[in-house]
TORMAR-668848 format. One record per residue (C-alpha): residue in three letters; chain; x, y, z. Coordinates in nm, 2 decimals. Layout:
% residues N
R gudo roke      X      Y      Z
R  ala    A      X      Y      Z
...
% end
This chain:
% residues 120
R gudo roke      X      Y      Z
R  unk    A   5.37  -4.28  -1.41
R  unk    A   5.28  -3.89  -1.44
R  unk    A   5.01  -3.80  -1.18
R  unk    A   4.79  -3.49  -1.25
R  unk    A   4.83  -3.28  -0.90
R  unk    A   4.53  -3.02  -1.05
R  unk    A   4.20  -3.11  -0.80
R  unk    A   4.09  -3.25  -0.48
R  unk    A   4.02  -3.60  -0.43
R  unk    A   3.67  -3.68  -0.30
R  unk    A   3.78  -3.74   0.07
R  unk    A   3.91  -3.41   0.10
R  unk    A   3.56  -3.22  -0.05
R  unk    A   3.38  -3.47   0.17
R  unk    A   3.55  -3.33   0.47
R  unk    A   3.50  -2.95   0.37
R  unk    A   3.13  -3.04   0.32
R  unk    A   3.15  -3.18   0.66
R  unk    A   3.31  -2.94   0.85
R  unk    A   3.08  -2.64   0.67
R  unk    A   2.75  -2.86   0.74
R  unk    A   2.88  -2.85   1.16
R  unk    A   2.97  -2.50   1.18
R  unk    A   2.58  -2.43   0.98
R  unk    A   2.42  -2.64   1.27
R  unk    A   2.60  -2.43   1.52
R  unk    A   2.53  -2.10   1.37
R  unk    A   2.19  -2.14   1.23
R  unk    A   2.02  -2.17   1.59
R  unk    A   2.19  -1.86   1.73
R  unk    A   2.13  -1.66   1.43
R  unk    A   1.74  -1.72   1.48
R  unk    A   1.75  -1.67   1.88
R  unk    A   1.93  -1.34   1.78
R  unk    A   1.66  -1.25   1.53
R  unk    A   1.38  -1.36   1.79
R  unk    A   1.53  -1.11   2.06
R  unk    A   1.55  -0.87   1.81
R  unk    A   1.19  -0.86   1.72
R  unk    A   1.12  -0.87   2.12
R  unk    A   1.29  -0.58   2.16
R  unk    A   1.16  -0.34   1.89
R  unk    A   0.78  -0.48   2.01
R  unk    A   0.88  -0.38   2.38
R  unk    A   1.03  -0.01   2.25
R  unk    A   0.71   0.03   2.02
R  unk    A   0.51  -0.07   2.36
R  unk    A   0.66   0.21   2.54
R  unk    A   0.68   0.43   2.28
R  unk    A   0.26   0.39   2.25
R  unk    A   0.22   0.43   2.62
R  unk    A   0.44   0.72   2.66
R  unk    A   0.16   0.88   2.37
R  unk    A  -0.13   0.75   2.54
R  unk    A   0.01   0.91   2.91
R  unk    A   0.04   1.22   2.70
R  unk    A  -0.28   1.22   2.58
R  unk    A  -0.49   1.11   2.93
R  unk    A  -0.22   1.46   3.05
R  unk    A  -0.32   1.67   2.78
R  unk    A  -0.71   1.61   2.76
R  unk    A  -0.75   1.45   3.13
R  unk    A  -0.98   1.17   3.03
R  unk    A  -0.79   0.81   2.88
R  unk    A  -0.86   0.69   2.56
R  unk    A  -1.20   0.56   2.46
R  unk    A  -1.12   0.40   2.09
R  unk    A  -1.41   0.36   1.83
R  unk    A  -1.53   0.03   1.72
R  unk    A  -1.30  -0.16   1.52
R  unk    A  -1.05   0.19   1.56
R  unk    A  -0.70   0.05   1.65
R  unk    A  -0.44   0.19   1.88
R  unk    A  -0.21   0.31   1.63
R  unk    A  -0.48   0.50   1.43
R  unk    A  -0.67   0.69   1.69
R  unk    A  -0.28   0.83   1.77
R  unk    A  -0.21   0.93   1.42
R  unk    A  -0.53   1.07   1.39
R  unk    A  -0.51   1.27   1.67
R  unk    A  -0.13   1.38   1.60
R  unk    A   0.02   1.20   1.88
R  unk    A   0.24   1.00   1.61
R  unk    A   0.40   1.18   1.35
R  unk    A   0.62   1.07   1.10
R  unk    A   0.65   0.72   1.31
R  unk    A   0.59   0.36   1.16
R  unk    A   0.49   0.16   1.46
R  unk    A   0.42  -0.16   1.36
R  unk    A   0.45  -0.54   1.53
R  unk    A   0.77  -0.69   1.44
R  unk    A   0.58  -1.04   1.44
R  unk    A   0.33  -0.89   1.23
R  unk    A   0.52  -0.98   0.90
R  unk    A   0.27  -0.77   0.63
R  unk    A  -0.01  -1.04   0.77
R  unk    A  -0.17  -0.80   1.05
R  unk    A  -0.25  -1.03   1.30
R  unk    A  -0.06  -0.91   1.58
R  unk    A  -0.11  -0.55   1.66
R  unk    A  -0.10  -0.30   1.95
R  unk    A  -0.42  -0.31   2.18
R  unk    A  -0.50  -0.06   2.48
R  unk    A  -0.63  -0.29   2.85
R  unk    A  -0.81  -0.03   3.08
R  unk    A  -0.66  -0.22   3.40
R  unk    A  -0.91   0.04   3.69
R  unk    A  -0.79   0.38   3.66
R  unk    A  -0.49   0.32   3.40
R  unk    A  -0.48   0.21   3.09
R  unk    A  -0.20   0.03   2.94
R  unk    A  -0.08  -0.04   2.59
R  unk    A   0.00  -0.49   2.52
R  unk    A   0.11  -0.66   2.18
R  unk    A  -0.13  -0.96   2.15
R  unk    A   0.14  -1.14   2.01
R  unk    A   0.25  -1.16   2.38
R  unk    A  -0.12  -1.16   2.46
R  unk    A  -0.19  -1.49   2.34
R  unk    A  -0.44  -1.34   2.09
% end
């Protein structure tokens, strides 16, 4: 009897499928914690980055930042050329807008928060 050597034999794709489906549990979960600490990290340097500018300003023009109604963050420093040619933006915000950059007087200093950190 001739046997036709040519494919494998359902065991042996069932333990390919197997093996591939551990090593996808194992990676998935890192892969997400890695993309999570990623965002964290941009929001924290886009943090600093907007309270370096509004240090600058309160320096420059030695009163803080009083924003207009419904005037965010990111605007009143564009507007007033403290942030040229720089896209700061929420990592978390994902096109939707909801988390943004907000400015907390806290007494005699201000300082810049993401309210997706906020709770908000």
């Amino acid at each position: 009897m001739v046997r036709n050597v040519g494919g494998f034999t359902l065991m042996e794709i069932l333990v390919v499928v197997t093996i591939i489906g551990i090593l996808a549990a194992i990676a998935v979960p890192s892969y997400i914690h890695a993309v999570e600490k990623g965002k964290e990290d941009a929001c924290a340097a886009n943090v600093q980055i907007l309270l370096t500018q509004v240090e600058r300003y309160r320096l420059e023009h030695g009163v803080p930042i009083e924003l207009k109604a419904n005037q965010t963050l990111v605007e009143f420093l564009r507007e007033k050329g403290y942030l040229q040619g720089q896209d700061i933006q929420c990592p978390f915000a994902a096109g939707d807008n909801r988390h943004h950059y907000v400015l907390v007087t806290e007494g005699d200093r201000q300082v810049v928060q993401c309210t997706h950190t906020r709770g908000d």
